[in-house]
N, C-alpha and C positions, 0 to 999 in steps of 0.2 A: 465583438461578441459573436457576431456570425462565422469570422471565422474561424473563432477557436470551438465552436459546436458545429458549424456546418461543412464549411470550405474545406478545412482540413483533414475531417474525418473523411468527406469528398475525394479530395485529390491523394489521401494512403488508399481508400480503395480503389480508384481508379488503378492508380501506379505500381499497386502490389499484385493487380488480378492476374493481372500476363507475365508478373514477374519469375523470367526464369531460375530456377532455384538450383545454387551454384555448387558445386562438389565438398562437399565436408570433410572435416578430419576429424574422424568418429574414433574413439573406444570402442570396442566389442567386447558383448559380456565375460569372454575369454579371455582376453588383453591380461595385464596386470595393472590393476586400477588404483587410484589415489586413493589414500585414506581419509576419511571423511571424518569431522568433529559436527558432531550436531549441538549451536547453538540455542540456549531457550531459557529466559525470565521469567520467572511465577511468582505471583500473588495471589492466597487464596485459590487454586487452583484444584481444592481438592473433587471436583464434580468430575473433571477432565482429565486428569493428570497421570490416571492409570491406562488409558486409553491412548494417550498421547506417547508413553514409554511402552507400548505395545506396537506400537504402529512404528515406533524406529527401528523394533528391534523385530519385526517380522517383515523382510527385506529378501529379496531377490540378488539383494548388495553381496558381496564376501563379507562373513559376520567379525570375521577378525578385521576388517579394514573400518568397523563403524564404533565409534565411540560417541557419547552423551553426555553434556554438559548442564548441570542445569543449576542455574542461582534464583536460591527461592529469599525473595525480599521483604524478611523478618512476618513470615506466615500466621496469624492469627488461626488460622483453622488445621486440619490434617495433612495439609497437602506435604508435608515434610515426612511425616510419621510413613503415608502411602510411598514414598521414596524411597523410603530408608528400608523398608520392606521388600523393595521390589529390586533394588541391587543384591541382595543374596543370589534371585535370577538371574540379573544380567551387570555381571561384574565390570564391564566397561561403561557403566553409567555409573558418574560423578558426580556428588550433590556439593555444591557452594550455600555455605547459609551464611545471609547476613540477619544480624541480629538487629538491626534499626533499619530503619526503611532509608535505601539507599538512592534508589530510582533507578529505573529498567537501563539508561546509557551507562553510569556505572556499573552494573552486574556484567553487561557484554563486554563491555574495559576488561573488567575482570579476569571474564570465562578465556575470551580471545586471547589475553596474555599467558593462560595457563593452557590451554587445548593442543597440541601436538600433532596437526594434522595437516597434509598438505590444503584439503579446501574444507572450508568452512561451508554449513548448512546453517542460516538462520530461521529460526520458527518461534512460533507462539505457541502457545503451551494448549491451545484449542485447535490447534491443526491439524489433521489427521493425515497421515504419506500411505500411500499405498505400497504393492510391494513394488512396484519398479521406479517409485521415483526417485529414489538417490540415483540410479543408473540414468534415467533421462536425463536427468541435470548434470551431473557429471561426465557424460561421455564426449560433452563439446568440448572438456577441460584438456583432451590430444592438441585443439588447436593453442597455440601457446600466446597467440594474443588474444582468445578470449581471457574476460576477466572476471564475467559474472553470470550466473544464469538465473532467469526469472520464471519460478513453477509458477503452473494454471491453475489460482485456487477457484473452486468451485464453490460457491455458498449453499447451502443446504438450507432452504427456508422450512420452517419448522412448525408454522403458522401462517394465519391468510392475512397480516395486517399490514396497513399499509406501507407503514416504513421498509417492511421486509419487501415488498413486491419492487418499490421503487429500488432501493437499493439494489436489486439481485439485477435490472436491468441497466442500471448506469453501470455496473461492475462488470456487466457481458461486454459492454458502449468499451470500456475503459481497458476491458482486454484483447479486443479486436486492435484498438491503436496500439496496443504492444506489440500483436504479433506483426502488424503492419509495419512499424517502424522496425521490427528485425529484421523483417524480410529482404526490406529494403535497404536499410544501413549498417546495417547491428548494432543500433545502437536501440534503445530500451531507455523514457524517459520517464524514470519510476520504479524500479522493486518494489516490490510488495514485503512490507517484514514478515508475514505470513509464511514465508516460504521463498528462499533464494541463495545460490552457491555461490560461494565468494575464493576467490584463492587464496589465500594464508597472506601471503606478501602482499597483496592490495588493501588488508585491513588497516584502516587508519583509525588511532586514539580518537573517540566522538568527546568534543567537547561536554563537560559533566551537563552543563544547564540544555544543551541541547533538547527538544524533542523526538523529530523526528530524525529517529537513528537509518530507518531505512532509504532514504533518498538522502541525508548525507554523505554515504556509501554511496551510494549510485552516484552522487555528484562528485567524488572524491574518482572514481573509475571513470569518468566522463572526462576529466581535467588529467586524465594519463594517457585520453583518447586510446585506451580501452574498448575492445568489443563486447559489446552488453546485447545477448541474445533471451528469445523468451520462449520456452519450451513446454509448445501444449501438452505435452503427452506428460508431463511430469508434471501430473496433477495429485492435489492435496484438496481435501474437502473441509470446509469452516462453515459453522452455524452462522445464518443471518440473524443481526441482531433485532432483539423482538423489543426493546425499548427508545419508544422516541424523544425521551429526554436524553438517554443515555447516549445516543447516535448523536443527538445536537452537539454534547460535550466531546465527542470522541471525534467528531468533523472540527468543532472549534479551536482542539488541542493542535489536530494534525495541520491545521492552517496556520498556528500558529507558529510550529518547526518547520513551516515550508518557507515562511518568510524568514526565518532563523534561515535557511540555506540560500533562500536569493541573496540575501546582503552578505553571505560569506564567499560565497561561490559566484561574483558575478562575475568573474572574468569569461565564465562559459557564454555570456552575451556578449564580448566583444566583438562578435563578428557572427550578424545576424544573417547571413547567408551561405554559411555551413552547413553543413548537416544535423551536426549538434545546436545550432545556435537557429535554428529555425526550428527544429524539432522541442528544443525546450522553450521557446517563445511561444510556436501555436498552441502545443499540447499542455505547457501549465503557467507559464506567466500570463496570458492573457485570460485565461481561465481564474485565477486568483484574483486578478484584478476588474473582471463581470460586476460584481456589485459597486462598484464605485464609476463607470460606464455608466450603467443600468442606473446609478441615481443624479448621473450628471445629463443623463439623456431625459428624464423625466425633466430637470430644472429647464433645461433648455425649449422641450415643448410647452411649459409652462409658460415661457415667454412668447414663443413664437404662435401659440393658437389663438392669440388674439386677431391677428392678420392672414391666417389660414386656417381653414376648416379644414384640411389633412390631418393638423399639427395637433387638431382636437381630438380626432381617434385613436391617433397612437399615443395621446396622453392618458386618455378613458381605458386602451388596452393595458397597458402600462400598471396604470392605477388599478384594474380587474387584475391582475398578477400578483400585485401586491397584498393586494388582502384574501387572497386565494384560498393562503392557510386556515385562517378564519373560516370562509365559506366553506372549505371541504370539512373542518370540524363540526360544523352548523350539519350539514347533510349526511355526514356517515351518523351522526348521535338521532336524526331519523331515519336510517337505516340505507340510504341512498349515496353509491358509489358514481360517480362523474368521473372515466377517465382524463378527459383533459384537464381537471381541474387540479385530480390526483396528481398531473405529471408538474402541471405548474407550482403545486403547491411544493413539491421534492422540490424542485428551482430555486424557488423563496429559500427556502428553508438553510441548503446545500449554499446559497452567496450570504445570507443571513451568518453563517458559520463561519463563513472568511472574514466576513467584516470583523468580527467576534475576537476572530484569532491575530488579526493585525492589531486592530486596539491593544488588544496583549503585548505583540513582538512589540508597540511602541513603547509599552509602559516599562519593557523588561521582565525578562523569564529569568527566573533564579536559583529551579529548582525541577526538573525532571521523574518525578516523584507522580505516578497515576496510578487510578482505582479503575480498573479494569470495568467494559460495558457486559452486563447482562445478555449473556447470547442466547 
């Protein structure tokens, strides 16, 4: 636990502060650039989704090298109707409708097999690009063993609640270790589906029941030993999400595809003193695996503070963490904000999700089929 929170977020800063930054093989906005497909799944999307086809298609990019893909998953609302409208404008956006609810790894199956373009953009239909990020993300694609590039999403908190506050700071936590680990390796453990460039030949068929289609990908370019960089400047802004049930469900899910990728993809740990195999052990198997530490550490001072009086306070700290979430419920409903209590109770919360989502991966996942969180 320490060091997949402390040591290692430690030793990327340290090792990346002084890290000399090595000559690139850049594109230039003049160059002749790859044609870009931009990926993206919708549900119900009709709040977002004019915005979202706005922001592709007002680009700094060359307009004839940028097409749009988009497979809306049997829409109950307008968001197909706002599509259908908005391609008069911009005739290289192409709408995929499935009439049954397919689930989001099938629609990118799909879109991927039918898109024409050397690199693929994948997004979420809440994402918003500005105008030079298809150009940030793709200008590393000269070097020819990069294979993937990871945009800087930015979350846009929209209110003061708690879930959004913690979120926005483990998300800043979580994009520092990327830019570290490029800096350092190139390698990047984790894309974000939010936003990331993929090369047309590195996409691999995601298994249907799959979850998480974005670290799949990343795992599938990791095991070609691939360079996975992550590029601040090609930022994209996403709404933090303001509901904490909906955030519990939507950590639960993604814990659940992530242990769907450790038992598909282990070979990336045979050899834990790689670059890759030490980079994916501190930064996410250890980290997956916190809640079940965290409750084998509590058993054990349980036993042991009979004959130590140490072993009694780190069980009392222990046991103050645990019920955290409760306390800080108790005190914001009088009006009273505790940040440490606030930070612990995200903690709970955030290994509470993983446990959630392993129980799942054990039971079997059979169907990739989600209801999008309330941003």
């Amino acid at each position: 636990m320490a060091h997949t929170y402390i040591v290692y977020p430690f030793l990327l800063y340290v090792l990346s502060k002084n890290k000399k930054s090595e000559a690139e093989i850049l594109f230039e906005l003049s160059d002749t650039l790859p044609s870009i497909a931009v990926i993206c799944a919708a549900y119900n999307e009709e709040r977002v989704i004019e915005e979202k086809i706005r922001s592709v298609f007002t680009s700094n990019y060359p307009a004839d090298k940028i097409s749009f893909y988009i497979g809306t998953d049997a829409c109950s609302d307008n968001t197909v109707d706002i599509i259908k409208k908005m391609q008069g404008k911009y005739p290289l956006l192409e709408l995929v409708e499935f009439t049954e609810r397919s689930g989001k790894i099938n629609i990118l199956n799909k879109l991927c097999a039918l898109a024409q373009a050397d690199v693929f953009v994948m997004t979420d239909a809440n994402v918003f690009f500005k105008e030079d990020t298809f150009f940030e993300l793709v200008k590393h694609f000269k070097d020819e063993d990069v294979k993937l590039v990871c945009g800087n999403i930015i979350k846009r908190a929209l209110n003061t609640e708690t879930v959004t506050k913690n979120e926005l700071q483990y998300l800043n936590f979580e994009n520092f270790l990327k830019s570290a680990e490029s800096d350092l390796w190139q390698v990047v453990i984790g894309a974000e589906g939010g936003c990331y460039a993929l090369r047309k030949n590195c996409y691999l068929q995601i298994p249907s029941h799959f979850i998480a289609d974005d670290f799949f990908i990343t795992c599938h370019v990791l095991s070609m030993n691939g360079k996975i960089l992550f590029e601040k400047n090609a930022v994209v802004h996403e709404d933090a999400s303001a509901e904490t049930k909906g955030e519990f469900r939507r950590k639960a899910r993604i814990a659940t595809g992530n242990f769907q990728n450790l038992a598909y993809f282990k070979k990336l740990l045979k050899n834990p003193f790689s670059k890759i195999g030490f980079a994916y052990i501190s930064h996410k198997v250890l980290r997956w695996l916190t809640p079940f530490f965290f409750l084998l550490n509590v058993i054990c001072c349980a036993f042991l503070c009979a004959n130590n009086l140490l072993f009694e306070y780190i069980l009392a700290a222990e046991l103050a963490v645990l019920f955290a979430p409760m306390l800080n419920s108790l005190f914001e409903k009088m009006g009273v904000k505790i940040k440490p209590l606030i930070s612990a109770s995200h903690f709970v919360v955030m290994n509470r999700a993983l446990a959630v989502g392993f129980i799942r991966y054990c039971r079997g996942v059979t169907s990739s089929v989600w209801q999008p969180v309330r941003q």
